[in-house]
MDAnalysis code that builds the backbone (N, CA, C; Angstrom):
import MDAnalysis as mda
import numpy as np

u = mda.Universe.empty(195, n_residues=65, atom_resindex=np.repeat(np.arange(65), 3), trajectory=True)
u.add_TopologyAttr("name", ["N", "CA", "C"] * 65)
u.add_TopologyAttr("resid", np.arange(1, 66))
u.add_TopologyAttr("resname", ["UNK", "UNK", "UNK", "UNK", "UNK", "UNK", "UNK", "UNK", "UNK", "UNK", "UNK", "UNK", "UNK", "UNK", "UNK", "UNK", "UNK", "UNK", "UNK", "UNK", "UNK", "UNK", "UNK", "UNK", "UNK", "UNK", "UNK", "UNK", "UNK", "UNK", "UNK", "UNK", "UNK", "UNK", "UNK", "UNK", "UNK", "UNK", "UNK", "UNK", "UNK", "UNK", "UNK", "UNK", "UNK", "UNK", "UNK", "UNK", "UNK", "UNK", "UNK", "UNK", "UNK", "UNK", "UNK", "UNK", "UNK", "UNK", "UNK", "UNK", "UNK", "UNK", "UNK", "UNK", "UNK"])
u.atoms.positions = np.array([
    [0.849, -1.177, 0.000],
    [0.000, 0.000, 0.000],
    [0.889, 1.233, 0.000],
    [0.630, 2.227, -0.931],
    [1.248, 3.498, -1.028],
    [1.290, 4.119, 0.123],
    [2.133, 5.010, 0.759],
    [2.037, 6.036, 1.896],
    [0.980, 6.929, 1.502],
    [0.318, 7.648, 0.224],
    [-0.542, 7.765, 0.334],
    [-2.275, 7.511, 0.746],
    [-2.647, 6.385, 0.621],
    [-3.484, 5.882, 1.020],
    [-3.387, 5.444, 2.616],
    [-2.429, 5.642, 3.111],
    [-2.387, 5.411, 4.980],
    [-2.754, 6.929, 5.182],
    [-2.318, 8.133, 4.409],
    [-2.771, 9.338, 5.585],
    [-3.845, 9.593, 5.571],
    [-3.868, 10.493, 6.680],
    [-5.400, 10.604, 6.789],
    [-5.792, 11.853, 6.233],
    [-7.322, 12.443, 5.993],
    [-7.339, 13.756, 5.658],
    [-6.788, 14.849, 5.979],
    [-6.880, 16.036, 5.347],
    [-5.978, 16.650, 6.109],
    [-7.062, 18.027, 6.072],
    [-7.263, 18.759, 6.967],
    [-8.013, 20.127, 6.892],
    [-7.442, 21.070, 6.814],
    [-8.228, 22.002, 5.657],
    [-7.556, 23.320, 5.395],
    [-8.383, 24.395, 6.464],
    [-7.827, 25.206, 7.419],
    [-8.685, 25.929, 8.449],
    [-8.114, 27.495, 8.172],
    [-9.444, 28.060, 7.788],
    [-9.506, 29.647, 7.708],
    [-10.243, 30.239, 8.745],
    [-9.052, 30.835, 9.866],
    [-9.996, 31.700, 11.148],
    [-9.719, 30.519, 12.154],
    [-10.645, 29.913, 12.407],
    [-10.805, 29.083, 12.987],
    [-11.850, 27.524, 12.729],
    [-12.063, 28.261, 11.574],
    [-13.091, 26.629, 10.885],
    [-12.673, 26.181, 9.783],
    [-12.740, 25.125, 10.043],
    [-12.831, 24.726, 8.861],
    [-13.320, 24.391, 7.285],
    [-12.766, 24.876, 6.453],
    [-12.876, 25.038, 5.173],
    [-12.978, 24.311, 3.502],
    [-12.062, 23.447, 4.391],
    [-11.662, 22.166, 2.903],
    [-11.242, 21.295, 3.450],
    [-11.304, 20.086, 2.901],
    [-10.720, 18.758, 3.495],
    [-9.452, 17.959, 2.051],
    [-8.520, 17.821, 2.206],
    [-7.855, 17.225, 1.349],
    [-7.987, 15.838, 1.837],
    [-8.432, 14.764, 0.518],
    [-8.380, 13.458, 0.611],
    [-7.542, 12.339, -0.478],
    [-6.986, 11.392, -0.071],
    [-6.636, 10.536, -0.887],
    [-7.297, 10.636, -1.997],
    [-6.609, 9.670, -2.913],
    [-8.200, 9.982, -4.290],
    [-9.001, 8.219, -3.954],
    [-8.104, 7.444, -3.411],
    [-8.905, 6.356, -3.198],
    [-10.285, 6.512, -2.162],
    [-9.851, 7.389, -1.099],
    [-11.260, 7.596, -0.271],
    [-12.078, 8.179, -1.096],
    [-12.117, 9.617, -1.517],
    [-12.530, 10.299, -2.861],
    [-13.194, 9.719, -3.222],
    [-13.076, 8.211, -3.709],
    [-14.016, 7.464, -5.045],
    [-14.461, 6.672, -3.851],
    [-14.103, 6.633, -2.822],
    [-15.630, 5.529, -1.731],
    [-16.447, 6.334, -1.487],
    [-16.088, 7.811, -1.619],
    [-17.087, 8.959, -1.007],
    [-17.805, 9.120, -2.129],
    [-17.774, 9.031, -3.418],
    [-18.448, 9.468, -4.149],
    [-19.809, 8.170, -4.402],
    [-18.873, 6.974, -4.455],
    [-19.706, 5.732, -4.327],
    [-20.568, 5.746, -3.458],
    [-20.602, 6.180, -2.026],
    [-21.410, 6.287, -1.219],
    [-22.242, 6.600, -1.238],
    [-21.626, 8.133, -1.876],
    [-23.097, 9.406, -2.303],
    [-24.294, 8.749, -3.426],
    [-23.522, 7.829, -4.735],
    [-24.224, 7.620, -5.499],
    [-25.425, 6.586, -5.007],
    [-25.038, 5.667, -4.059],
    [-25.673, 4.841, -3.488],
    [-27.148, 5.135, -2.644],
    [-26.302, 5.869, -2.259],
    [-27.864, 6.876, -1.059],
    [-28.657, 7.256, -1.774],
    [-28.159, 8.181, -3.363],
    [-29.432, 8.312, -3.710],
    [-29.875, 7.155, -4.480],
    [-29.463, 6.506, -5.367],
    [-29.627, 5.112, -5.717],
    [-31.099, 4.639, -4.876],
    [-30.824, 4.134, -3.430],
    [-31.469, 3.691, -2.487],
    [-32.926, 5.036, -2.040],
    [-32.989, 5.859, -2.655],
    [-33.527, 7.273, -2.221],
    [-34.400, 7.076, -3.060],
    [-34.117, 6.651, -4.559],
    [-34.679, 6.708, -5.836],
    [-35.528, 5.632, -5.807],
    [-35.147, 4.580, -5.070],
    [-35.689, 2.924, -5.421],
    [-37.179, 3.404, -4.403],
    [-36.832, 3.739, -3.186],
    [-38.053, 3.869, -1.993],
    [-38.747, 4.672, -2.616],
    [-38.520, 6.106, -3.605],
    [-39.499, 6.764, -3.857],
    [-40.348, 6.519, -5.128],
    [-39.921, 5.175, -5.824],
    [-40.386, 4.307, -6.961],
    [-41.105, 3.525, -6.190],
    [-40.896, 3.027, -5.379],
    [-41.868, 1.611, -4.427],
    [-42.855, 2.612, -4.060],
    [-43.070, 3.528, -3.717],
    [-44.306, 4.575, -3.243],
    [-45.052, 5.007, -4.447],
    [-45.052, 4.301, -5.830],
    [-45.626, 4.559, -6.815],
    [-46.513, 3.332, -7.398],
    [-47.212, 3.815, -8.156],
    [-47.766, 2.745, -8.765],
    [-46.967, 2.168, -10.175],
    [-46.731, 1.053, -10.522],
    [-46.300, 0.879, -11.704],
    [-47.346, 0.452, -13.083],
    [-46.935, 0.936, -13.707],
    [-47.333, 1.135, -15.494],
    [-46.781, 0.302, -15.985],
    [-47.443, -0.905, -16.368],
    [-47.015, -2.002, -17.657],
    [-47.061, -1.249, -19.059],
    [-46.356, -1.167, -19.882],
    [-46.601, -1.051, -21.284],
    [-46.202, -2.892, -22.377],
    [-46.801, -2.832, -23.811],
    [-46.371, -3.716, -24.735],
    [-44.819, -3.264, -24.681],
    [-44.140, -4.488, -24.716],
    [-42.719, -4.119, -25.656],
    [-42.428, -3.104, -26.753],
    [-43.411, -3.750, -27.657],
    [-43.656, -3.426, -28.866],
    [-43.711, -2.141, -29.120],
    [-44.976, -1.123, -28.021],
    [-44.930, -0.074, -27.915],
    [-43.972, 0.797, -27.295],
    [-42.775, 0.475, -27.007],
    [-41.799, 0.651, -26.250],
    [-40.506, 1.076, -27.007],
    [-40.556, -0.126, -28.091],
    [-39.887, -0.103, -29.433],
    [-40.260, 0.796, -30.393],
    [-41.295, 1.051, -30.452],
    [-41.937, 1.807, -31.540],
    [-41.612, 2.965, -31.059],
    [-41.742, 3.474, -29.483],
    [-41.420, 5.299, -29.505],
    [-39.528, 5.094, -29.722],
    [-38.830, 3.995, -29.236],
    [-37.877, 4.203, -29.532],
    [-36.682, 4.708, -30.889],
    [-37.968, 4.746, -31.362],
    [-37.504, 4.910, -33.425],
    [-37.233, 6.443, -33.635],
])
């Protein structure tokens, strides 16, 4: 494992708060995965609270033209 991927974030602090967070790029892409997931899971519950619409294939194909 790279020495990069052992450190930890690091915060950029203006004043006294904090401002920015510098991250690996490997956490980076779990954080983003994460995010996509939640809504993923956000999207599915607010589809199950719907009714679903059968259509023909056929007609499915046909607007696809």
């Amino acid at each position: 494992m790279s020495k990069a991927l052992t450190k930890k974030p690091q915060f950029i602090i203006e004043g006294d708060k904090p401002t920015a967070v510098i991250l690996n790029i490997h956490d980076y892409e779990e954080l983003l995965q994460r995010v996509e997931d939640a809504e993923d899971l956000a999207e599915l519950r607010r589809l199950r609270k719907t009714t679903l619409k059968f259509r023909p294939f056929e007609e499915f194909l046909e607007e696809q033209k």
